[in-house]
N, C-alpha and C positions, 0 to 999 in steps of 0.2 A: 302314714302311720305304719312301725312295724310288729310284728309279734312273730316270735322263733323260742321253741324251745325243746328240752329231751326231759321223759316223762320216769319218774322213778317205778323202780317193779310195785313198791307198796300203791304209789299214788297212782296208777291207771289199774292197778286190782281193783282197787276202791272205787273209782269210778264205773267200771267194769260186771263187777259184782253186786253191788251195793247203791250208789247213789243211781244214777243213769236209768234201771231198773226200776228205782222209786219215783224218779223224778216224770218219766212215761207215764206212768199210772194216773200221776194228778194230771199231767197236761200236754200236749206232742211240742209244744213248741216251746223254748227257755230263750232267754238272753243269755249268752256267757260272755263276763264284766271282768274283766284284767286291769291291772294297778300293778304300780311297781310292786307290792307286798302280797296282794291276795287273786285268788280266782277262782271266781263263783258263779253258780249256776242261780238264775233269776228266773222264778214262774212267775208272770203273773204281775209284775210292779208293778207296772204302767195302766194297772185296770182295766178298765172297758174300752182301752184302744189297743189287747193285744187282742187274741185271737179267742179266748177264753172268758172274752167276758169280766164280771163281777164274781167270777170264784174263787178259790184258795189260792193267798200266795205262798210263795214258799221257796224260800232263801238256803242255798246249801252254798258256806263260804269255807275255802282253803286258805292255810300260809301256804305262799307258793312253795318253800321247800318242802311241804309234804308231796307233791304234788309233783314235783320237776326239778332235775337236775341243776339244768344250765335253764336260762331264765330270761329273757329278752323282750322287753316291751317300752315302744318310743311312741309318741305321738306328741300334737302340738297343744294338745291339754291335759296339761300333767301327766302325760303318759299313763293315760288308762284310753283301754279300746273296747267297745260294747256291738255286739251282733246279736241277732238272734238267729237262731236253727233250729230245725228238726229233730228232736231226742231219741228217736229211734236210729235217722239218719247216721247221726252221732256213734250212739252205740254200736251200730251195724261195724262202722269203720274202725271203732277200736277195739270187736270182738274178732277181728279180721287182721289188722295188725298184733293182735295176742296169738295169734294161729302162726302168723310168720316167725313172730318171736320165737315161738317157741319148739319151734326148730333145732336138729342139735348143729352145734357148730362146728366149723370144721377143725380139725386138730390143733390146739394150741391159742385158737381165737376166742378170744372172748365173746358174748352176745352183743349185738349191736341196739344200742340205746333207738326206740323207739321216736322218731322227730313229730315236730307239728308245728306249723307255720301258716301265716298269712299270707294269700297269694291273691293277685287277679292276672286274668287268663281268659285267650279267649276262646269259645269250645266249638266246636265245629259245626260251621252253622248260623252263628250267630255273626253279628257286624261290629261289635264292642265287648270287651274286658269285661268279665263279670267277676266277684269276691269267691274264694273258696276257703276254707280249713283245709291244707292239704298233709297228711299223713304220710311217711314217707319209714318203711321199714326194710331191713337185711335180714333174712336167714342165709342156714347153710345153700340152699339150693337154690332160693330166687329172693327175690326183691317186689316189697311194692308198693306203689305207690298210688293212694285213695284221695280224693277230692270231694270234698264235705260240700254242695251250695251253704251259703251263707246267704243273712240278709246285708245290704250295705252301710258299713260301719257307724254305728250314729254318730248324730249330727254336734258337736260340742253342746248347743241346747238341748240337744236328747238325754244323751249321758249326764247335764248336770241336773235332769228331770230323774233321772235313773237313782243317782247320788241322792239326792233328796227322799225320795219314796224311800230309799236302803236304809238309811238314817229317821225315819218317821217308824220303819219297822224293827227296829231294835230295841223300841221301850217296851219294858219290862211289865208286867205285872203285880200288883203289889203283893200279890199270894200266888205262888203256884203248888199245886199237890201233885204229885207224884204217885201215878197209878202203874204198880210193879207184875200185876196180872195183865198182859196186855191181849192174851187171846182172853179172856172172861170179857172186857171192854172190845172185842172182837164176837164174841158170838151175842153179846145183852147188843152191841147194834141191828145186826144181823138180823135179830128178831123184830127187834122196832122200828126198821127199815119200811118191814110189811102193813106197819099201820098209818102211818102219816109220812108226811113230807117235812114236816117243821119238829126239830127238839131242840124243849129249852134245857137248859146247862147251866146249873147255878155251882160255885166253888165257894165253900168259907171257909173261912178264918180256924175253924175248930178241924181243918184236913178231913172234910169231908167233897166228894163230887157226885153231885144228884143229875139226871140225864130222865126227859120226862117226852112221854109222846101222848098228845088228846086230842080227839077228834071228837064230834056229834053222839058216837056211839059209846067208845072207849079210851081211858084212860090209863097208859101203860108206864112203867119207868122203875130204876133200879139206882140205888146209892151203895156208894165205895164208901167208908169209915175209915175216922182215925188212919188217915194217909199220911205220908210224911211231907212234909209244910217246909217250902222256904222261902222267907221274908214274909208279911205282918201276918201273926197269929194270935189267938184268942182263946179262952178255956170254954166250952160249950155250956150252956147254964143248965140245973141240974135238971128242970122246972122240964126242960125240952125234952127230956128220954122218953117224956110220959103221951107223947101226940106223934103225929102220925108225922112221916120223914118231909112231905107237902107243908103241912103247915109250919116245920122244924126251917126250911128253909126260907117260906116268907118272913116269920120272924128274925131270920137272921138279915135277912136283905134289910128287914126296916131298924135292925139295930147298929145297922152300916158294916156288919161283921161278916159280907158275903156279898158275893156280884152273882146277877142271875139274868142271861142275855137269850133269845131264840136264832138256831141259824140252820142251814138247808141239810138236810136230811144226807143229803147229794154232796153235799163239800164235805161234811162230815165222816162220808165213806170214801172221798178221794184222799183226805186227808191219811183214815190210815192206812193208803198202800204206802206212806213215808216211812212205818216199820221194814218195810225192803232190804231200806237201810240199814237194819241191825241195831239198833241206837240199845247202849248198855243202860241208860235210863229214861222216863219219858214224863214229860210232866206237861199237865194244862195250867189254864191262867185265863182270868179276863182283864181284859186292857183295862185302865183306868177308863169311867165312866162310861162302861159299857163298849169301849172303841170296837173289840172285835173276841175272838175267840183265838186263844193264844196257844200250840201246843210245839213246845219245846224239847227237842232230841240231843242227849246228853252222852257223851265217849268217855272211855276212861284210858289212858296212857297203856296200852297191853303189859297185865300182868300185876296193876296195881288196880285201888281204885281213887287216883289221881285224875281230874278234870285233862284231858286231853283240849288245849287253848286252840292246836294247831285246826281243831273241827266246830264248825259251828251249822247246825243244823237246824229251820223251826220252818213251823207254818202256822198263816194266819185264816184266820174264817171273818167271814163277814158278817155282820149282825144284820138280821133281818127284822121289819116290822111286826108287829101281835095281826098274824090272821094272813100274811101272804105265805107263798108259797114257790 
């Protein structure tokens, strides 16, 4: 299998700045999953046999030409290539390669397109070839050349174990609401961080998101209203203004007009360092029958507010039982 390619100024910013940065915070270790069309950063698919456990996944996919220039990926199944690395690792090497970049050039030369490629090699010391990502940059005054460890390319049944998880995480939600205060949804966790381990999270149909923490002693939580709603919605009945926001949402769960699931306190706060990311919109969801807890990061084409197709950004929570922790 091979993989070669030269990295666009926008699409190793973005990595640079933005994803890499977010993608650290939920987890050290990612898959990065190549196809002739896309390439993405994988936390987490494969569940409780990476490194992390049963915690948040979380899926940040590219069109390769955001991404990369020149574009090169062969293998003997269907030319997609899957590794896992190090995310700091990662980062480390293309905040090092943007330092060479950016170098000034010497008179008349253009800057030289940043590479990265698939290598095995073997390093001093050792008695067999091991995998690397190897990064390979020019400036005006030196050159150089960084070697990422890799894990060993998975196995044709890994990656089409990998395919399968990627495609189980793409279904939708039948509501999601769109919470546009994202530091107010940053300081109401913050607070309810200090009380419990477990918050439930119920979303209806009427664009509301309730967020609840209760223990032995105390009962804490706060609701977003009248959010903005995409896909199945419902008029909130009038009857409901007049009780308390607790019983507003078991009514709605039993009139099928709202999903209301518990998940860890913990995934919940790794989920949002994925604001890292920048994301111009942000929206929750729960899976159809409770599958999991769904929050969706939305780009807009710069300068419009057009859906940006070439980014695709989410993360998943996992639904926890009534009373663990």
């Amino acid at each position: 299998m091979k993989f070669k390619a030269s990295f666009t100024d926008d699409g190793i910013s973005l990595l640079d700045k933005r994803f890499l940065p977010a993608i650290d915070k939920v987890g050290r270790v990612c898959h990065v999953y190549l196809t002739p069309t896309h390439a993405m950063l994988l936390h987490n698919l494969l569940g409780s046999t990476g490194p992390d456990g049963d915690g948040p996944q979380c899926v940040a996919q590219f069109a390769k030409d955001l991404l990369f220039r020149e574009y090169n990926v062969s293998s003997r199944d269907g030319n997609r290539v899957a590794f896992s690395v190090d995310v700091a690792l990662l980062h480390r090497a293309i905040r090092s390669a943007l330092a060479v970049h950016a170098q000034s050039p010497a008179a008349g030369d253009a800057p030289a397109a940043i590479q990265v490629k698939l290598v095995n090699k073997q390093t001093p010391g050792s008695r067999s070839a091991a995998p690397f990502l190897t990064f390979e940059t020019k400036g005006a005054r030196s050159a150089v050349v960084q070697d990422v460890p890799i894990s060993k390319p998975l196995s044709r049944s890994d990656v089409a174990r990998l395919q399968d998880a990627l495609d189980a995480a793409q279904e939708l939600p039948e509501t999601l609401a769109q919470v546009p205060d994202l530091q107010q949804l940053q300081n109401l966790v913050d607070r309810l961080k200090n009380i419990g381990d477990l918050l439930s999270v119920t979303v209806t149909q009427y664009g509301d998101l309730h967020l609840q923490v209760s223990t032995s002693l105390v009962t804490l939580g706060s609701e977003f209203k009248r959010l903005r709603i995409l896909g199945a919605r419902a008029n909130a009945p009038v009857v409901d203004q007049n009780v308390s926001a607790t019983i507003r949402m078991e009514m709605a769960v039993e009139r099928g007009e709202a999903l209301s699931v518990q998940v860890s306190m913990k995934h919940l706060v790794k989920s949002l360092q994925c604001h890292l990311a920048k994301p111009d919109c942000t929206f929750y969801g729960i899976a159809p029958n409770g599958a999991c807890l769904t929050v969706i990061f939305q780009y807009f084409i710069p300068g419009t507010r057009l859906t940006d197709k070439s980014i695709s950004f989410y993360c998943r929570l996992p639904v926890l039982d009534p009373g663990t922790s």
